[in-house]
C-alpha positions in Angstrom: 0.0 0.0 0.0 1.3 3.2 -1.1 1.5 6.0 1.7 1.1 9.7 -0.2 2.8 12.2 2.0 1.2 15.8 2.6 4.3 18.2 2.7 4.1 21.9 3.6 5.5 24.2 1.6 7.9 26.4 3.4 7.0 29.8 2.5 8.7 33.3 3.3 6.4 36.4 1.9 7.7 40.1 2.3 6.7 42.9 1.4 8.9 43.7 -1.8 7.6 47.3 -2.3 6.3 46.8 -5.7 3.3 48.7 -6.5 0.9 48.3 -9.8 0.3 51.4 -11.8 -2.3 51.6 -14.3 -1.4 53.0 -17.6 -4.0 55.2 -19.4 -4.3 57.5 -22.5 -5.3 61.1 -22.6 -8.7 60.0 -22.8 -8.8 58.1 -19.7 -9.1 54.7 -21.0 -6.9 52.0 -19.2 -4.5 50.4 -21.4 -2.5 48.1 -19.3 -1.4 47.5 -15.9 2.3 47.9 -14.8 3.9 46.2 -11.7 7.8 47.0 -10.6 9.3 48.3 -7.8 9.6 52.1 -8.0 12.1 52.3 -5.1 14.5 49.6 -6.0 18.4 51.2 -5.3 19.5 48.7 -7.9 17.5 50.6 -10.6 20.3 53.2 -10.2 23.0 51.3 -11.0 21.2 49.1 -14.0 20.3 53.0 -15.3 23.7 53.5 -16.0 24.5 50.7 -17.4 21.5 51.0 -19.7 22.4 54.3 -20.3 25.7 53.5 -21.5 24.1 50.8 -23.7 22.0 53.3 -25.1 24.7 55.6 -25.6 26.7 53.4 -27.9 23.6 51.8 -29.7 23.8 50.9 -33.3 22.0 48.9 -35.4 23.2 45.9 -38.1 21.9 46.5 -41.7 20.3 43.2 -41.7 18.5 43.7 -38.0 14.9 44.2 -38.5 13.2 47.0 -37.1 11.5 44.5 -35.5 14.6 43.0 -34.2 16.0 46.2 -33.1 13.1 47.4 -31.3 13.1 43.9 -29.2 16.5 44.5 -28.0 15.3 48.2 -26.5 12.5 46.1 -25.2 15.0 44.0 -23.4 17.2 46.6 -22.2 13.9 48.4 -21.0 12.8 44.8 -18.7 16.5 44.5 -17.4 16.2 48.6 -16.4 12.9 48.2 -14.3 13.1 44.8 -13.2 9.9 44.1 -14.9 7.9 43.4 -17.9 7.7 46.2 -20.3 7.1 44.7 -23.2 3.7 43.5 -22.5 2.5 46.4 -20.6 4.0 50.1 -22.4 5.1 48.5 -25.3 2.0 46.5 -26.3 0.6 50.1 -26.7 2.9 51.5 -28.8 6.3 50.3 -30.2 9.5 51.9 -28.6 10.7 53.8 -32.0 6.8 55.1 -32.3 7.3 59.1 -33.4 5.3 61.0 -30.9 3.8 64.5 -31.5 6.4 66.2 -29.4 8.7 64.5 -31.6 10.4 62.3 -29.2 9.8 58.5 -29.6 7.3 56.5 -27.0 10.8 55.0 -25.0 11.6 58.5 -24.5 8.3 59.4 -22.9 8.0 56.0 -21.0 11.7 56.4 -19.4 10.4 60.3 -18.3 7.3 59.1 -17.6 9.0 56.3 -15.7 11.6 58.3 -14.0 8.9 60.6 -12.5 7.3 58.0 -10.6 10.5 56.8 -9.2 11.6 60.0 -8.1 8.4 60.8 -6.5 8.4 57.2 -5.0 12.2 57.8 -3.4 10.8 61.2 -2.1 8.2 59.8 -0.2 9.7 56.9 0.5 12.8 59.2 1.4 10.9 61.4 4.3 8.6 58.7 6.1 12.6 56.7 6.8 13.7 60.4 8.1 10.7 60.6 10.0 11.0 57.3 11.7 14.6 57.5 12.3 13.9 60.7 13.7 11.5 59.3 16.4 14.1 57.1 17.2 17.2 59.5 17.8 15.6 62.3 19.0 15.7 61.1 22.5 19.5 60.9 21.8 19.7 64.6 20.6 18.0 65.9 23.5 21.1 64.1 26.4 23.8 64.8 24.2 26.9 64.6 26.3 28.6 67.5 27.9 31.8 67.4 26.6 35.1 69.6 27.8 37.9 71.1 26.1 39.7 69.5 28.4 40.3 66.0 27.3 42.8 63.6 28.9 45.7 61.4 27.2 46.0 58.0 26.9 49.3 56.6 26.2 
């Protein structure tokens, strides 16, 4: 007789501070939903490393636009730690001219960049304001040093 075993699955869940973010249109209408973590340090570091990327960016004559617009896709998932291609750029493809004439990666990174900024701000004063709670009973005894000091040695 065969004995099936129940086994628990050990499980750790924290709180990874990603937040969702719906993306809309000027009219309003939701167009997708986009999940990453806004106030991810990391995000600084893999910025300049994109950034470099982007810097030196070319293009091979037999690379599809396609092909091409994939790799800024890529680049764009490795830079937010999440998936862009199936949120911003199922809307619009990165190379997309926009009125303003910049191209839709342009106005998703500014677009993107705001929230993180605004995200670190907040996120920024409430860690201020709890380690200020915590050390302001230090500041207030603050030792009453001398001029005076004696020498060791």
């Amino acid at each position: 007789m065969e004995q099936i075993q129940n086994q628990e699955t050990n499980t750790i869940v924290i709180d990874d501070g990603s937040k969702e973010y719906d993306i809309k249109n000027h009219y309003g209408e939701n167009l997708a939903v986009f999940r990453f973590r806004p106030a991810d340090t990391n995000i600084i570091s893999r910025y300049e490393e994109v950034q470099q990327y982007f810097a030196n960016f070319t293009t091979d004559e037999k690379e599809t636009v396609t092909e091409c617009e994939q790799r800024v896709i890529e680049k764009m998932d490795y830079l937010m730690g999440a998936d862009t291609g199936s949120t911003f750029f199922s809307i619009l493809g990165p190379f997309s001219p926009m009125a303003n004439g910049k191209l839709f990666v342009e106005v998703c990174m500014d677009t993107l960049c705001d929230v993180i900024n605004k995200e670190f701000d907040v996120r920024i004063k409430r860690t201020q304001s709890r380690v200020s709670k915590y050390t302001q009973k230090y500041q207030q005894h603050k030792p009453n040093y001398t001029k005076k000091r004696r020498r060791h040695g």
